[in-house]
N, C-alpha and C positions, 0 to 999 in steps of 0.2 A: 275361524271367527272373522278373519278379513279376506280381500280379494285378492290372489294369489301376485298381482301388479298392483297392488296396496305402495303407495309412495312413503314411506316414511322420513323425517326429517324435521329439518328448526328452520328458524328465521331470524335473520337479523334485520337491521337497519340501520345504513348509511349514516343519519346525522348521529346514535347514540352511542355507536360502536368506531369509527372511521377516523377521527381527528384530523391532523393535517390540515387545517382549517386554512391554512395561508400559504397551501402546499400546490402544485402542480397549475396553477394559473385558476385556481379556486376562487370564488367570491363569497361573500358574507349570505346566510340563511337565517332564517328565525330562527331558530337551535344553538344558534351561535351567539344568539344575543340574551338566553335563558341563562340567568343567573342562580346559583343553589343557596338559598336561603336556610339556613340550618336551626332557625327559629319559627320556621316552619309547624301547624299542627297536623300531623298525619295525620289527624280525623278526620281533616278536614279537605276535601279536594278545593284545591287553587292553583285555577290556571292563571300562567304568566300573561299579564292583558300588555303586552307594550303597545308604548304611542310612538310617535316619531320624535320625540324627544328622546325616550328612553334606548329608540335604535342608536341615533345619532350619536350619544356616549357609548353606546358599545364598538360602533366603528374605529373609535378612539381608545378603548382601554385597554387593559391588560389582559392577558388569555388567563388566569389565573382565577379572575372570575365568574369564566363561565364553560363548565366542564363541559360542554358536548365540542368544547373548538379541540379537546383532547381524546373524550374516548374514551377506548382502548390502548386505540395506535394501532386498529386493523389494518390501517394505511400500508403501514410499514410489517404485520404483523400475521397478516392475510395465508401465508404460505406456512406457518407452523398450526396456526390457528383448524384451518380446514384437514389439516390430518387430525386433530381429535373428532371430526363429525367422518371423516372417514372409519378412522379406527370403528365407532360404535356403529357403523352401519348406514349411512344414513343416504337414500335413496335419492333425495333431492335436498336441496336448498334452496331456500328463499334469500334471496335481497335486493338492497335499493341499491339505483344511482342515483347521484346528486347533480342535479337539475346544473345546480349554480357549477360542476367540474364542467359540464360539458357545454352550456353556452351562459358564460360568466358574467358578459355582459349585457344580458337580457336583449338581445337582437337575433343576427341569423348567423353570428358569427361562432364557428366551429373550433375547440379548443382541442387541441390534436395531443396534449399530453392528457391531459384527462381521460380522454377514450382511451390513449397507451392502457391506461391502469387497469380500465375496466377490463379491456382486450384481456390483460394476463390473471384479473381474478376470474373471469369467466371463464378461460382456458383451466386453469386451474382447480376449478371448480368440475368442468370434466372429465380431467387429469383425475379428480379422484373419487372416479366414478361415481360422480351425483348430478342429475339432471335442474340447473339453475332456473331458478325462478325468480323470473325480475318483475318489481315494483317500478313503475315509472318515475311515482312522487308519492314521496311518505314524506307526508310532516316537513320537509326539509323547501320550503319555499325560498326564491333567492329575493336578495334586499332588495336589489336592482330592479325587481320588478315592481315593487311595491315603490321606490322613487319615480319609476319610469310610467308605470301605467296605473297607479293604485290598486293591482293584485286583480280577480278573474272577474270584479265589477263592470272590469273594463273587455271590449268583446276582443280587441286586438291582442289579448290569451290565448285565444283558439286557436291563431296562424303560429304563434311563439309555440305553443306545446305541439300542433300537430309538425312541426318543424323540428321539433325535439324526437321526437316520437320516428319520426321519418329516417331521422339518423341515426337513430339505435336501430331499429328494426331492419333497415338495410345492412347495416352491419353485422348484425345478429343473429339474421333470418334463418341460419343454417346449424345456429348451437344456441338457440334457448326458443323453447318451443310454449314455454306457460309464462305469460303477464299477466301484470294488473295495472290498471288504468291508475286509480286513485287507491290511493291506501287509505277503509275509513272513510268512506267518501261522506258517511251519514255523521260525521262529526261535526261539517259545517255550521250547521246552525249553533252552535254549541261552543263553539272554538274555530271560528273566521277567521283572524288572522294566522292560525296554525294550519289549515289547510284550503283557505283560497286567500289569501293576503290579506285582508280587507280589515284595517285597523280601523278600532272601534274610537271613534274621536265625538261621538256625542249627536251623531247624523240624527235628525227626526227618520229619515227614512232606510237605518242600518241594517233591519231586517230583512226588508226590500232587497239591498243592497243584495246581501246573503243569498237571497231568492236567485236575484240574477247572475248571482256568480256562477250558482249552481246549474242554472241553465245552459252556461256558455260549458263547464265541465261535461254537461250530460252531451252536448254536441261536439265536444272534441273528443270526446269518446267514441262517439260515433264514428265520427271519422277517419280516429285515426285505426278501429276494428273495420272500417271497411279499406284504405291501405294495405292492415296487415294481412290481411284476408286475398288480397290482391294480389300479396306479394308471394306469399307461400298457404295454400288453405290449409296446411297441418298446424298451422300458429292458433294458440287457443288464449285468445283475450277473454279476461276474467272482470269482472267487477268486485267490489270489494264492499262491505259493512262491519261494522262492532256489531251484534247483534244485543240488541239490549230486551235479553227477554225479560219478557212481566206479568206477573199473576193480579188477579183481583183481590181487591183485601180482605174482603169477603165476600158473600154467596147475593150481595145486593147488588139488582139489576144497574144501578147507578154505577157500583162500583163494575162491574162485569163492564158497560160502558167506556168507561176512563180508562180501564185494559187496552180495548177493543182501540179507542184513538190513539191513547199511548204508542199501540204497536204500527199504527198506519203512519203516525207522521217521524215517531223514532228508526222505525225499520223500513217497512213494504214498500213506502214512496218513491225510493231510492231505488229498491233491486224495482220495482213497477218501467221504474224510467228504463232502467238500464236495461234490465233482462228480459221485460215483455211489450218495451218499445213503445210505452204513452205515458202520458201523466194523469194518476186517477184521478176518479170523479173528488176522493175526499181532501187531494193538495189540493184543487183548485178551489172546493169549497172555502179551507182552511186560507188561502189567500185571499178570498174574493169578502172573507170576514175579518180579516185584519187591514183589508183597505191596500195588498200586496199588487202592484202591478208589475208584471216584466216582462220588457221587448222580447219579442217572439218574430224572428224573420222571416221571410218566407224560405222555404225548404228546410227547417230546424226541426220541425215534424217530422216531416218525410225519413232524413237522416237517420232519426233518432228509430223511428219503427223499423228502417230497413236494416240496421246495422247493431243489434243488441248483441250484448256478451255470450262468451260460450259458455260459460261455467260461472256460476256462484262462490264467490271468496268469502270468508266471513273468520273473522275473531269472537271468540267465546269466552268473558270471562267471572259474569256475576250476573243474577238476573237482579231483580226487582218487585216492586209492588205498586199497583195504582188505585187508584180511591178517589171517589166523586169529592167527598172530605177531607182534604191530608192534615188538617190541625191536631189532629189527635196522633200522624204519626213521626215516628225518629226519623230522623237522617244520617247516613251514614258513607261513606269514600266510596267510590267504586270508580270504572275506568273514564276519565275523562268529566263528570260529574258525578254529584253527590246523587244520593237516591236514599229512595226511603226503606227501612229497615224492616226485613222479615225476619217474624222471630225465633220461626222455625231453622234458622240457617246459621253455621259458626261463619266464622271469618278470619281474617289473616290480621297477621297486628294495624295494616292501615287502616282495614274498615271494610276490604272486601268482601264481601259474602262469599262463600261456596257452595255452590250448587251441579253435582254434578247431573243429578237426574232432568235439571234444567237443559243441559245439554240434549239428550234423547228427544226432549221432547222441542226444542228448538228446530234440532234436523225433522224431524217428521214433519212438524210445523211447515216449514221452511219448503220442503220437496214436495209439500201436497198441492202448494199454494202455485210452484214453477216447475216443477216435473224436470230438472237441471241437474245436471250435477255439484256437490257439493265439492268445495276444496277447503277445509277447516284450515287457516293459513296461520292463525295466533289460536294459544290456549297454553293458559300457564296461571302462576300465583307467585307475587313478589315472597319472600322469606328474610328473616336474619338469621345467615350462617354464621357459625363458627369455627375458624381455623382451630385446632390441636394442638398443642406440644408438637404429634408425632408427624406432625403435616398433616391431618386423615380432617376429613369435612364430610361429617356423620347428618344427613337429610332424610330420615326418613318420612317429614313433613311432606316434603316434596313429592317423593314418590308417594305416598298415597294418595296428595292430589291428582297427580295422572294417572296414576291407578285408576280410582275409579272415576276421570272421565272418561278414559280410554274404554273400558269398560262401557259405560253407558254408547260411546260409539258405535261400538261392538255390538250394541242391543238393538241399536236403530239403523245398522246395516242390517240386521235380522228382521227389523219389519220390514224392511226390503225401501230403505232409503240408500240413495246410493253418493256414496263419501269414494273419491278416487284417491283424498292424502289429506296426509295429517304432519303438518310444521310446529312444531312445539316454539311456543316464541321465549327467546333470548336463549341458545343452547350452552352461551357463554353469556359471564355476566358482564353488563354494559351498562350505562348510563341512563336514569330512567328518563321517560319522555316526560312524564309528567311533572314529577321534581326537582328532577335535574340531580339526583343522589344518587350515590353508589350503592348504599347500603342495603337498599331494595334488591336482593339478587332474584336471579330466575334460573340463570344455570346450572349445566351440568358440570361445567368447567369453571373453576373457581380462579379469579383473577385479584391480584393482592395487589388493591389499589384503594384507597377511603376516598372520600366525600370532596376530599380537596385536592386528588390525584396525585396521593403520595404513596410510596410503598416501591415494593421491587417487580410491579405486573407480572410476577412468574405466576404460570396457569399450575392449576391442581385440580387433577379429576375427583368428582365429589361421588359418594358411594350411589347417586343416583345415574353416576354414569354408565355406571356397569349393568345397573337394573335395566337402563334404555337399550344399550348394549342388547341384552336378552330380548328384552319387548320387540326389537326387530329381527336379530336370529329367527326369533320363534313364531315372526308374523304374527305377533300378537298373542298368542299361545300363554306366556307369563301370565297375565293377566288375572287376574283372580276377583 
């Protein structure tokens, strides 16, 4: 069912999993200043909007408030932790570094324990036999850049990241062979200051802003895949999106329409820039009708066509529905915003939908449109486990979820889409990005920690460990 060099494997991430927040010559990140609100409605997606007020007290408070300054304690924990994705097999691993360990003070100043750590989890990470896969920047923006230049609004981000980007990949060049530029890069417009800084303080022209930031990311992308391309041309720079697929509400050309733009300015716009090196004809329409201007320099073109991604990143976790009308429909959670609810589809206790067959038809989607390869780098479903008496954390919710997306995978490598891996996101449970709560697990490996980072963190393999276990023995063969 898969390719016999089929990458199996999870994903974490730096800000949700890492703690140590005031560790190794570390600086302050948005994720650090996400407080878990426990009066919270899970139906409701809300993201944390902070201003510079609300940073400014966090710089100043107690860690106690805000659980991703703790984590897990991968920090410290990294070296017991990746023997249970060894034990079950797992051919690769995804993760971040943190922007703010390795130049803390948002200039060109090189923080040499920082990198120690990275040096021995990625050592480590081949030590047990799985091939690393680094994120450049997930979610994890530093403060200092957002006092210093107001986040990637500003163009002096480009020389800061491709400066960043320079000293990881010099470093690196010879034991991690798959990056990614932007974790999610299609989340910007959506959530700006969680992945280009840009706090929302009431700007008439905040979307503009958004526009621009994203322009400067698409050209330090650029550049810095044409670096790594320089340095070693076996390095395979990826791009990244949440793919938020979406059906019509119904069979009404209007709504078939509202699909049709959904998916251009939601998804295509984004891999368009990155992976086939212009900006379409329908962003620019789409700015040129919200009155969007943004500096465009000379050679940011050029860059941008000559230097696109190797491979296609994408997270897959709920689709949607669009409609010329939406007054007649629900809203319901999904990743990052709310959406509106199909009622053909169950869900998880957030609000998630589930859709696996959405999957298949995403990859097909996806490869007809770039002819790339696929790297599925997130796909999962939060859950509420329960510990046992006998210690035992019975999931068969779980596994049926990946069942049958893996499944569906497995359908659309048969119509001959080509998927080179599969990162199950969170392999252990960590800290949600969204809520900042524990309780939402994804793991396989069960960590005894609540909501307000109490408990004894001893890990416990969940019965969906052993299922994964198999799913890769058998290159997918389990699968039913």
């Amino acid at each position: 069912m898969f390719p016999k060099n089929f990458l199996w494997g999870g994903a974490l991430a730096a800000p949700q999993v890492e703690g140590a927040y005031n560790l190794g010559g570390k600086t302050l990140t948005i994720p650090d200043c996400h407080v878990f609100n426990d009066k919270n409605d899970r139906k409701v997606t809300k993201q944390v909007q902070l201003n510079r007020a609300l940073i400014e007290e966090a710089k100043s408070s107690l860690e106690n408030k805000f659980p991703k300054r703790w984590g897990i304690d991968f920090y410290h924990t990294y070296k017991d932790d990746l023997k249970y994705f060894k034990e079950m097999g797992f051919k690769v691993f995804r993760y971040s570094i943190c922007w703010a360990r390795v130049l803390p003070q948002g200039d060109f100043n090189i923080n040499e324990e920082g990198l120690k750590f990275y040096d021995q989890l990625i050592d480590e990470i081949i030590a047990n036999d799985m091939i690393p896969l680094i994120t450049i920047s997930h979610f994890d923006f530093p403060i200092v850049l957002i006092d210093k230049y107001g986040g990637w609004a500003n163009r002096d981000l480009i020389d800061i990241y491709v400066h960043y980007c320079k000293v990881l990949f010099d470093r690196y060049k010879n034991k991690v062979k798959y990056w990614v530029t932007f974790n999610e890069i299609n989340m910007s417009l959506k959530a700006g200051q969680k992945t280009l800084g840009i706090l929302n303080e009431g700007q008439a022209n905040y979307e503009e802003m958004l526009f621009q930031g994203l322009h400067h990311q698409f050209v330090a992308a650029a550049k810095v895949t044409q670096y790594a391309h320089s340095l070693n041309e076996d390095l395979k720079i990826g791009s990244m999106v949440a793919y938020f697929t979406t059906y019509p509400h119904t069979c009404k050309p209007e709504d078939a329409l509202a699909m049709l733009q959904e998916d251009q300015m939601k998804n295509q716009f984004y891999l368009d820039v990155l992976n086939l090196g212009e900006y379409p004809f329908y962003s620019l329409s789409y700015m040129r009708n919200k009155n969007i201007e943004i500096k465009i320099e000379q050679g940011d073109l050029e860059l941008i066509k000559n230097h696109t991604a190797d491979y296609i990143g994408m997270s897959y976790y709920n689709s949607m529905i669009s409609a010329a009308d939406t007054s007649v429909l629900e809203l319901t959670n999904a990743n990052v915003h709310s959406v509106f609810k199909n009622p053909h589809l169950p869900a998880n206790e957030w609000g998630w939908q589930i859709d696996p067959v959405g999957l298949r038809y995403t990859l097909n989607h996806v490869y007809s449109r770039y002819k790339q390869p696929i790297f599925i780098l997130e796909n999962s479903s939060g859950f509420f486990d329960t510990l046992e008496e006998d210690g035992s954390i019975h999931d068969p919710y779980r596994i049926k979820f990946l069942n049958d997306h893996i499944k569906q995978m497995a359908l659309a490598i048969q119509d001959g889409v080509e998927v080179i891996g599969y990162t199950m996101w969170g392999p252990i449970d960590m800290i949600s990005s969204g809520t900042s709560e524990m309780s939402k697990r994804y793991g396989f490996v069960y960590v005894d920690q609540d909501d307000y980072g109490q408990g004894s963190k001893r890990r416990i393999r969940k019965d969906s460990f052993y299922w994964y276990k198999e799913v890769i023995r058998t290159n997918g063969g389990l699968i039913v």
